[in-house]
C-alpha positions as CSV (number, residue, x, y, z in Angstrom):
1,X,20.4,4.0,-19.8
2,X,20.5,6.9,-18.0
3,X,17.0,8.2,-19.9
4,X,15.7,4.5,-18.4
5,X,17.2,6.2,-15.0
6,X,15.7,9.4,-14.4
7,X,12.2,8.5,-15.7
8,X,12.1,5.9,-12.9
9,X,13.3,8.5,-10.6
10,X,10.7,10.5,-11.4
11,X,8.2,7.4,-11.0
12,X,9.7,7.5,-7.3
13,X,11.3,4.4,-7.7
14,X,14.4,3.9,-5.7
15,X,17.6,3.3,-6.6
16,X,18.3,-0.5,-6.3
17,X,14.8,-0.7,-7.8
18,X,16.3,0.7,-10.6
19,X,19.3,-1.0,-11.0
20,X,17.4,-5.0,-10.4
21,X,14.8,-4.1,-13.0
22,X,16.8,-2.2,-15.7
23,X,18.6,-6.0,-16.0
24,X,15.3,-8.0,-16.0
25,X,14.0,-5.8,-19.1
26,X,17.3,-5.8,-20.5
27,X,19.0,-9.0,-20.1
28,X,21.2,-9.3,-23.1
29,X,22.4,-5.5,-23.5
30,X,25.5,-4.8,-21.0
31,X,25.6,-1.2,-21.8
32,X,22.1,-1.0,-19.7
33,X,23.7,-2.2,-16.5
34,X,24.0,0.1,-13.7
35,X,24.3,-0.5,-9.9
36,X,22.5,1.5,-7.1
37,X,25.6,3.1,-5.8
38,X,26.5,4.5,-9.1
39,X,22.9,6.2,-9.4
40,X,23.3,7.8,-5.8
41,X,26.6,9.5,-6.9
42,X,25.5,10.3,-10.1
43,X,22.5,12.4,-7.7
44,X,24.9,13.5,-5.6
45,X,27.1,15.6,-7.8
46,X,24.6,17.2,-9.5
47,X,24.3,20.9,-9.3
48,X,20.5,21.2,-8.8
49,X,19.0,19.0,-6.1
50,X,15.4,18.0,-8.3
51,X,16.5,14.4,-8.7
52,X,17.7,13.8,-4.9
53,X,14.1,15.0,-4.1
54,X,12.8,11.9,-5.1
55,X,14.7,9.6,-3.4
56,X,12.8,8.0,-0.4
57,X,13.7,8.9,2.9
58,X,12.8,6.7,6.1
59,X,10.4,4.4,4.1
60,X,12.0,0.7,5.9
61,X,10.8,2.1,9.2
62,X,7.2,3.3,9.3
63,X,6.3,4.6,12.7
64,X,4.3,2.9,14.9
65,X,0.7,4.1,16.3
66,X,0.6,5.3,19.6
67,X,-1.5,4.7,22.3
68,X,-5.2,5.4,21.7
69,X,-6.4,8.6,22.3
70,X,-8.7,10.0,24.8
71,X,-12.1,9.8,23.4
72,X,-11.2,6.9,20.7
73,X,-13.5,4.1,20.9
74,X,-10.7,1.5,19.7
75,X,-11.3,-2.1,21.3
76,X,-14.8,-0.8,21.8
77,X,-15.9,-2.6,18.1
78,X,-18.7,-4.9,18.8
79,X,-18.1,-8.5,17.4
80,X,-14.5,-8.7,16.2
81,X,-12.8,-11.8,15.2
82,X,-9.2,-11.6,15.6
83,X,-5.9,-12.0,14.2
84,X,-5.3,-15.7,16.0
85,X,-8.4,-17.2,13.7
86,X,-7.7,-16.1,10.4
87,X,-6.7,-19.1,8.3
88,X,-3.5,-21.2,8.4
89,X,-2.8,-20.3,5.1
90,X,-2.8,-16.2,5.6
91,X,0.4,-16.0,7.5
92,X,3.3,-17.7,4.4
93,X,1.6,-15.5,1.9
94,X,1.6,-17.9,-0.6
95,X,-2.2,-17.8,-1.0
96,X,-3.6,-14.7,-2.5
97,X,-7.0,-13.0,-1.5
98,X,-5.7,-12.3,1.9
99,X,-5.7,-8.3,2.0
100,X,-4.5,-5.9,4.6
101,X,-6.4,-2.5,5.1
102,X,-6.4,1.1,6.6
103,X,-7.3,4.6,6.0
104,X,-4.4,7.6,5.9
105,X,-5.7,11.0,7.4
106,X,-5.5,14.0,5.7
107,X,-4.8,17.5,7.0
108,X,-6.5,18.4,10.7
109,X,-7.5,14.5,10.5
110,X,-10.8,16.1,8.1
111,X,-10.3,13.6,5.1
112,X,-9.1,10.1,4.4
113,X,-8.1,7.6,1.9
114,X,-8.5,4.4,2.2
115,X,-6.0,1.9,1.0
116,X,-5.9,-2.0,0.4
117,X,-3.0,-4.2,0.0
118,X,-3.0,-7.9,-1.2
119,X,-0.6,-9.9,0.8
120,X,0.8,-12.2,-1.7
121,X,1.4,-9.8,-4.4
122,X,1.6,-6.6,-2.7
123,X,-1.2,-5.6,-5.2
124,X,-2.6,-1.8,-3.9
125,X,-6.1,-0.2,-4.0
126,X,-6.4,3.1,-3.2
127,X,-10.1,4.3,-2.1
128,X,-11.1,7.6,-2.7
129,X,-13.2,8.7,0.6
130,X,-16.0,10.6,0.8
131,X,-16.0,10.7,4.5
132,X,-14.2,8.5,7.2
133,X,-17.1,7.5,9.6
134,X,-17.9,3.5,9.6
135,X,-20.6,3.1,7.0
136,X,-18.9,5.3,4.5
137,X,-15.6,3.2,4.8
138,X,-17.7,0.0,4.5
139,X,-19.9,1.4,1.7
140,X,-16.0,2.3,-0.3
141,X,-14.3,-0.7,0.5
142,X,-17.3,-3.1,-0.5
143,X,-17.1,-1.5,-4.3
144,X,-13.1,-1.5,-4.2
145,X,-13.5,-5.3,-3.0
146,X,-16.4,-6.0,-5.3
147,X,-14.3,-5.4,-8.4
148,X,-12.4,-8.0,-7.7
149,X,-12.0,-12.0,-8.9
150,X,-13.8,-14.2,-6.2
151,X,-10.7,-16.4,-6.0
152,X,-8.5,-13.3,-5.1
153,X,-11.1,-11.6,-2.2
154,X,-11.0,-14.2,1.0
155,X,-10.0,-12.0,4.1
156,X,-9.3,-8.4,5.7
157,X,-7.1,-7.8,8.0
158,X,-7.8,-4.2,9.5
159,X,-6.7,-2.2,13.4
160,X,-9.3,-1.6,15.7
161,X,-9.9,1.7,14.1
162,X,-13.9,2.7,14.6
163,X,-14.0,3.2,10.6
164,X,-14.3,-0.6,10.6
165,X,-17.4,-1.1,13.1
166,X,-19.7,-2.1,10.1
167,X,-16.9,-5.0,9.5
168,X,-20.0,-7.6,9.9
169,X,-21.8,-5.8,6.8
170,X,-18.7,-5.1,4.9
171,X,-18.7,-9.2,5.1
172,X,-22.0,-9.7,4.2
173,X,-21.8,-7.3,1.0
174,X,-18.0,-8.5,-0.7
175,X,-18.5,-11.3,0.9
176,X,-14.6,-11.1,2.9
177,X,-14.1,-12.0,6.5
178,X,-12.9,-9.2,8.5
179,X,-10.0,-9.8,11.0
180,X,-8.8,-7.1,13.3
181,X,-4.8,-6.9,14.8
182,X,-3.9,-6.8,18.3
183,X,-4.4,-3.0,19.7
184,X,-1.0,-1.3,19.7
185,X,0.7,-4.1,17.3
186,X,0.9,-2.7,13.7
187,X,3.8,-4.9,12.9
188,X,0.7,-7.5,12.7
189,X,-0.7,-5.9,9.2
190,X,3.3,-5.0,8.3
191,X,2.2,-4.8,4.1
192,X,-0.3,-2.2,5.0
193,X,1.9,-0.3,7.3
194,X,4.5,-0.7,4.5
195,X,2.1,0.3,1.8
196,X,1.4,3.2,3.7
197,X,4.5,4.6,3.5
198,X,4.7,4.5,0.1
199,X,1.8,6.3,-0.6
200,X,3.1,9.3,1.5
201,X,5.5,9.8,-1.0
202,X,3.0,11.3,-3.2
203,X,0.4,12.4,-0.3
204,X,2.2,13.9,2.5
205,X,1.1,14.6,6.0
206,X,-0.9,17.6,5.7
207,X,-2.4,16.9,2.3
208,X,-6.1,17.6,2.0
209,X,-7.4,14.7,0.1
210,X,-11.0,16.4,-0.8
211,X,-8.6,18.4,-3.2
212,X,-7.1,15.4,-4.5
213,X,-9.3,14.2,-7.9
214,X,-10.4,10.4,-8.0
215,X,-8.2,10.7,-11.7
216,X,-5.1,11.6,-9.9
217,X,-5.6,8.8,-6.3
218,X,-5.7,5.7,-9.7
219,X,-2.3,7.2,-11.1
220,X,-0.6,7.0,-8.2
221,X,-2.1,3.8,-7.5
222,X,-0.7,2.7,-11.1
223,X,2.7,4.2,-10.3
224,X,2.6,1.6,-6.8
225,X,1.3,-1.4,-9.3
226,X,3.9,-0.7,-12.1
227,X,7.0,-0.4,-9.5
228,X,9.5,-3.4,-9.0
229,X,9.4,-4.4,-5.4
230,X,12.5,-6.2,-3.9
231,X,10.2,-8.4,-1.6
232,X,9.1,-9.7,-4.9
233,X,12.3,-10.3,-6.4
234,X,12.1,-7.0,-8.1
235,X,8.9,-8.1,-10.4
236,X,6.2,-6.0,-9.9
237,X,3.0,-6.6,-8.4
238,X,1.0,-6.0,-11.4
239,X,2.7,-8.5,-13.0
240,X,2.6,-11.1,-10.0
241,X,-1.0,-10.4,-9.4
242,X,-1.6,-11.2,-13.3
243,X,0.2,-14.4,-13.1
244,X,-1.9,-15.0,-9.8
245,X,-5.2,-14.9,-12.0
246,X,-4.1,-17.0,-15.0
């Protein structure tokens, strides 16, 4: 059990992620049964402080964006359909194929990676980014979105970031319609904001993602895929997105 335990820690899974899932895979055997309160002691008395390191710290409470910058051109993208007209079915998330999306800056704001989150199954894509101006982000996204099953690929929902001025393109090549949130209100694309969080875990503020391989941004989008989420009743989303595509 505790071998189960500290791999997952060192997956970055958290503690009551732990403790849901270890039953699910083991659902006869009561010697693997362990609750989250028990693992956070069992971190807490040990002598070298490896472990607690990977606990997640602040991740239920991603911080909001501020107010635009001087010299940002957000609410200045031509053409932009909003939130209010996506599709009824969008907001219970029992449809998939609806798909939230952002970029997360690097050190000095001089690189990017982009990420993509399904909204039904909390499915993540993590684009490598060459570059963060508009036609590099579309030309990324497009092949991330392009992988994917038609059925699973409807909408975007994205902030008024300037990345996503060729949104009408970025349509025209997946094809997926491109809605943008209210300025200010990033509770509006809360998976993303969510997902966002997670993925500092492994890429800090401050990382330089030009030093970060393509081989290494898919692992720790595997490690995301692969890790029991409790807004999914602890399954994870690899596993809902596979049932989504039977």
């Amino acid at each position: 059990m505790w071998d189960y335990v500290r791999a997952r820690l060192h997956q970055l899974w958290s503690p009551q992620q732990i403790a849901m899932r270890i039953r699910r895979e083991y659902p006869l055997d009561i010697d693997m049964r362990i609750s989250p309160e028990a693992i956070y002691q069992y971190l807490y008395v040990q002598p070298s402080k490896e472990l607690r390191r990977l606990l997640r710290h602040g991740h239920l409470h991603p911080a909001r964006r501020g107010r635009p910058k001087k010299g940002e051109t957000r609410g200045q993208i031509p053409d932009m359909t909003m939130i209010d007209e996506r599709p009824e079915e969008v907001i219970p998330r029992l449809v998939p194929g609806h798909w939230e999306g952002d970029i997360i800056k690097g050190a000095y704001n001089k690189s990017a990676l982009g990420t993509l989150v399904e909204r039904r199954t909390r499915y993540t894509i993590l684009v490598p980014l060459t570059a963060f101006d508009a036609e590099s982000v579309r030309k990324a996204f497009a092949e991330a979105l392009t992988t994917l099953p038609d059925d699973i690929r409807k909408t975007l929902t994205y902030d008024q970031g300037k990345e996503m001025a060729d949104h009408i393109q970025l349509a025209l090549d997946t094809p997926v319609q491109v809605y943008f949130s209210h300025e200010g209100s990033p509770w509006e694309r809360g998976a993303g904001e969510n997902t966002n969080g997670l993925v500092r875990q492994f890429f800090p503020k401050g990382t330089d993602f030009t030093r970060v391989s393509h081989e290494e941004v898919k692992r720790v989008q595997a490690l995301l895929n692969d890790r029991p989420r409790k807004v999914l009743g602890f399954q994870k989303p690899d596993e809902i997105l596979s049932m989504v595509l039977r």
